[in-house]
C-alpha positions in Angstrom: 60.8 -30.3 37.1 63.2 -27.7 38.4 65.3 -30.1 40.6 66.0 -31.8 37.1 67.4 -28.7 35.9 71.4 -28.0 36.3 70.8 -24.4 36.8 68.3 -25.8 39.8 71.3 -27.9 41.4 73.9 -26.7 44.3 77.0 -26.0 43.2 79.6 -28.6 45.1 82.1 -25.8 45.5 80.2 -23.8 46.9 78.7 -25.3 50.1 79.9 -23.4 52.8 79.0 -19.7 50.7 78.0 -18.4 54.0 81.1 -19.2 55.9 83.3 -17.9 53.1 85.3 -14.0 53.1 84.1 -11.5 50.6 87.7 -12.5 48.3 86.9 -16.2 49.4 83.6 -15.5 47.0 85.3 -13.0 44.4 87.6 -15.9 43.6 84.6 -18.7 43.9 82.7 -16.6 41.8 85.3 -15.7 39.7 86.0 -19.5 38.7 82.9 -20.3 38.0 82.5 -18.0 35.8 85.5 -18.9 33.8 83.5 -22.3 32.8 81.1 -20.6 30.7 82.9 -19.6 27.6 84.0 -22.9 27.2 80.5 -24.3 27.4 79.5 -21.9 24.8 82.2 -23.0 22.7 80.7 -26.5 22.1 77.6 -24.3 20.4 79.1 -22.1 18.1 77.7 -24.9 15.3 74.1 -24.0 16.3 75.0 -20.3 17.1 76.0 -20.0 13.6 73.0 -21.3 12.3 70.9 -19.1 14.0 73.2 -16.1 13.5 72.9 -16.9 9.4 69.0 -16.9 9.8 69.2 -13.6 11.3 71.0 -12.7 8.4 68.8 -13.7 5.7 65.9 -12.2 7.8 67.8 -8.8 7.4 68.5 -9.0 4.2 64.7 -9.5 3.6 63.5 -6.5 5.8 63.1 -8.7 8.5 63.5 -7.9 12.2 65.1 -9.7 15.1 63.2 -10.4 18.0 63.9 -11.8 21.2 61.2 -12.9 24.0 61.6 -13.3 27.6 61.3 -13.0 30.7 62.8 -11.4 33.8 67.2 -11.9 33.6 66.7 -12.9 30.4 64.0 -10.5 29.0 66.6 -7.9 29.8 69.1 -9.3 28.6 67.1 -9.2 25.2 66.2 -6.0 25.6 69.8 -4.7 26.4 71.3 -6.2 23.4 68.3 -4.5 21.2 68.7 -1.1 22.1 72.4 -1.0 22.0 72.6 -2.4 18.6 71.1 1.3 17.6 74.1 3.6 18.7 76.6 0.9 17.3 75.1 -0.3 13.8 72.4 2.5 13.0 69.4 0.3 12.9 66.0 1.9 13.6 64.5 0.5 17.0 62.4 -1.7 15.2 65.3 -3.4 13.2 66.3 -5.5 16.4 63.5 -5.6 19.4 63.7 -7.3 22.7 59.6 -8.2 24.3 59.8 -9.2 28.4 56.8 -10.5 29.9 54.8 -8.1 31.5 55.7 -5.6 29.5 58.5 -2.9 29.8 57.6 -2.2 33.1 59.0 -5.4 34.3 62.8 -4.1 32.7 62.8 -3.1 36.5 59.9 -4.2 38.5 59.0 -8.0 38.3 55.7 -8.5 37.5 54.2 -11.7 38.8 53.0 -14.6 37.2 53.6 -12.8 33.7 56.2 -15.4 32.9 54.0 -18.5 33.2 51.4 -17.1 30.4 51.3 -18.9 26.7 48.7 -16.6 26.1 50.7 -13.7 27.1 53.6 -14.3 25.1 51.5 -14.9 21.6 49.5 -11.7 22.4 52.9 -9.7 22.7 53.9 -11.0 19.3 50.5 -10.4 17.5 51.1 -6.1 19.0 54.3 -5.9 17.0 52.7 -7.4 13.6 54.6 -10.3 13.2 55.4 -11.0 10.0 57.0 -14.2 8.0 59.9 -12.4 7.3 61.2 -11.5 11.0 62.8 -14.4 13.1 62.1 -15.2 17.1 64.6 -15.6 19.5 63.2 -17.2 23.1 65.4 -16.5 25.6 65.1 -18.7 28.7 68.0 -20.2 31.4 65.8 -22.5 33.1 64.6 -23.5 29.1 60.8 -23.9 30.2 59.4 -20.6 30.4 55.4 -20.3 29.3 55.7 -17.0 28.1 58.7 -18.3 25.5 57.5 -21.1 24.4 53.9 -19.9 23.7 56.0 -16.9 21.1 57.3 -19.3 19.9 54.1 -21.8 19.1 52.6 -18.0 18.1 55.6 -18.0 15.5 56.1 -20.8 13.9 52.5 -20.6 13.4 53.1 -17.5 11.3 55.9 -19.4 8.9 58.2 -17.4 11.3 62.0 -18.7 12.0 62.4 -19.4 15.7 65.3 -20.1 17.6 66.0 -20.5 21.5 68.6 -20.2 24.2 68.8 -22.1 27.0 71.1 -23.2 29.7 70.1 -26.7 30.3 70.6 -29.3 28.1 67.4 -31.4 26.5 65.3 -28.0 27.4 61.7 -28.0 26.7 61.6 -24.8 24.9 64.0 -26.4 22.1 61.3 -28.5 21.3 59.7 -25.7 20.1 62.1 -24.0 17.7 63.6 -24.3 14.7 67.1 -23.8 15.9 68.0 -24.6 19.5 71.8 -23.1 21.3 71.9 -24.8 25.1 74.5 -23.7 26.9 74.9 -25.9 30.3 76.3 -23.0 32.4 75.8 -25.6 35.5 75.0 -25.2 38.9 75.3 -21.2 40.1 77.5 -20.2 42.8 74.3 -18.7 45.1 71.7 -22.2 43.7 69.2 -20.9 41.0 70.2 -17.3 40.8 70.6 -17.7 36.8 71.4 -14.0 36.7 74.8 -15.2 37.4 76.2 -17.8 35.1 73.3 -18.4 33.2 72.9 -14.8 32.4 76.6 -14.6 31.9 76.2 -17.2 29.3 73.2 -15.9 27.5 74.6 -11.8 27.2 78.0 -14.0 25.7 75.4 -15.6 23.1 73.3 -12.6 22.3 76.5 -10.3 21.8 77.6 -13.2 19.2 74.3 -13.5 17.4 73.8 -9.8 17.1 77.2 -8.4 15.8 77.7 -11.1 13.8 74.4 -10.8 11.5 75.1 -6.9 12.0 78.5 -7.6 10.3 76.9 -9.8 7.9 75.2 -7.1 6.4 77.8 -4.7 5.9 77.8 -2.7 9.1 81.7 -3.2 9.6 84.5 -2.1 7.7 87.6 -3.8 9.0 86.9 -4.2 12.8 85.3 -0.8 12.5 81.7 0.0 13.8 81.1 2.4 10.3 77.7 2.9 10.9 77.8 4.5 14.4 74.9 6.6 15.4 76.6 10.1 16.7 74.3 10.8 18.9 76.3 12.4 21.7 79.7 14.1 21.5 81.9 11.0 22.6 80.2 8.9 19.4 81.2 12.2 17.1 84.6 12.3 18.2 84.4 8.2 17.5 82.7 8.4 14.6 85.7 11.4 13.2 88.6 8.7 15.0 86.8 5.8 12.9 87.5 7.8 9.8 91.1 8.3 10.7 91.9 4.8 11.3 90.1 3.5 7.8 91.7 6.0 5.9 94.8 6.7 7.2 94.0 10.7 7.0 94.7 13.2 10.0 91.7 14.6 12.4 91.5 17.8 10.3 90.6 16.3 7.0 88.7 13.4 8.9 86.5 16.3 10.7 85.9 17.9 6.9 85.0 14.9 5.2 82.3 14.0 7.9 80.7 17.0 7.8 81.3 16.9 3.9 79.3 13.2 4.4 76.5 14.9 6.0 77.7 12.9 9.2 77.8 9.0 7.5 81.1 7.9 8.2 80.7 5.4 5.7 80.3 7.5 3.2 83.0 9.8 4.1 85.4 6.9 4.3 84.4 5.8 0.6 84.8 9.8 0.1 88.4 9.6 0.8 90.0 6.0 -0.5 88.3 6.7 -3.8 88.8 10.5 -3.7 85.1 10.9 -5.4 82.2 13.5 -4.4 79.6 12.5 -2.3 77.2 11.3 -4.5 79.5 8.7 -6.4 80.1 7.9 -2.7 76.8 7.3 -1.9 76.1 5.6 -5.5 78.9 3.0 -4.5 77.6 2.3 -1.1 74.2 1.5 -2.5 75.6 -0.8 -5.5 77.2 -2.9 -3.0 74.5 -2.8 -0.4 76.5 -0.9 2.4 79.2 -2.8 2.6 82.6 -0.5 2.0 85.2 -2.9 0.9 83.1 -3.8 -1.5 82.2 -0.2 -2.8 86.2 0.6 -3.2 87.0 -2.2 -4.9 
């Protein structure tokens, strides 16, 4: 099976990696990795599909979820907890499952990836429900632990989707929605933490900020719902009022606290010049989204 697989194959250009000078490999590397936004260009039709499920799965107190296992379990799990600071989700709105656990974010845990079982049983601990959507994450496409998920899932009624990096993977098969991005053959064969992981960060960034976007967590190009949870995020979240209202630091810095810390709501605040209750009243009419609530 793996020789079959382009993330399995030797890269042509890179023959003679041993023989090569540290720059010789920067710029090998380098142009290799130049080939995978173009591949993931040829998927933005099923990217968008999946990234409109996510979506409606929001919008119905859903959650995201992504599955996998080792490069790609992290990467899962890197795009979930970062989507807290930027779009103030709970940690539950967006989660990210590796097999064997969290443990294995930093020490592989063998022979965790090639269990069905496994991957069902980590679905059934976060009380799946039909209203949450699955995500398999897998560059060689044929991981055990994804694809039993997402057999688990669609048992449920649950939306699945998967992303791969070989075309015709077997893990499409089982999903609803399938994105496979052919990064090709890796500069060093089969480490798919290069390309491949490359290619699958690209995707999950995509997915993520677009359905966060999608349900009102941007005003302009303007994270509005930044968690301040450090002084560098206040100072950004007092700078994000300042550029969506056009007002200096001073009166930024009052309405935030004025907000009780929501920049949204301090932002609505100032365009519509209202208290902070017909603030909050407008935010919640039009579900959060701010160009809506100053209309």
């Amino acid at each position: 099976m793996l020789e079959k697989l382009a993330t399995e194959t030797r890269n042509p250009n890179t023959m003679q990696l041993d023989e090569m000078s540290p720059r010789e490999i920067l710029i090998a590397m380098n142009q290799e990795d130049k080939t995978v936004p173009e591949t993931i260009e040829n998927e933005i039709d099923s990217i968008e599909k999946v990234v409109k499920a996510v979506i409606h799965s929001f919008n119905n107190d859903g959650r995201l979820i992504y599955v996998g296992a080792g490069t790609s379990g992290r990467l899962g799990i890197l795009d979930a907890v970062e989507c807290v600071p930027t779009f103030g989700v709970s940690p539950s709105k967006v989660q990210g499952l590796i097999a064997g656990g969290m443990k294995a974010f930093t020490v592989a845990v063998e022979g965790a990836e090639d269990s069905a079982a496994l991957g069902a049983e980590d679905l059934k601990a976060i009380n799946l429900t039909e209203n949450d959507i699955v995500i398999g994450l897998a560059a060689s496409g044929r991981t055990p632990y994804v694809i039993g998920a997402l057999n688990y899932a669609k048992k449920l009624n649950v939306k699945t989707a998967s992303i791969s990096c070989n075309k015709n993977a077997e893990m499409s098969k089982h999903a609803d929605m399938a994105i496979e991005i052919e990064t090709g053959p890796e500069v060093l064969t089969g480490s798919t933490r290069l390309k491949a992981g490359t290619g699958q960060k690209l995707v999950l960034n995509m997915i993520s900020t677009a359905a966060m976007i999608g349900i009102g967590k941007a005003y302009e190009n303007l994270m509005v719902d930044v968690q301040a949870t450090n002084e560098k995020l206040v100072e950004r979240s007092k700078r994000i009022i300042m550029e969506a209202t056009g007002v200096d630091y001073e009166t930024a810095a009052s309405y935030y606290e004025q907000a009780q810390h929501h920049v949204k709501t301090a932002i609505v605040m100032i365009l519509l010049q209202c208290s902070y209750n017909e603030a909050v009243e407008k935010l919640t009419e039009s579900n959060g989204f701010v160009r809506q609530s100053i209309k």
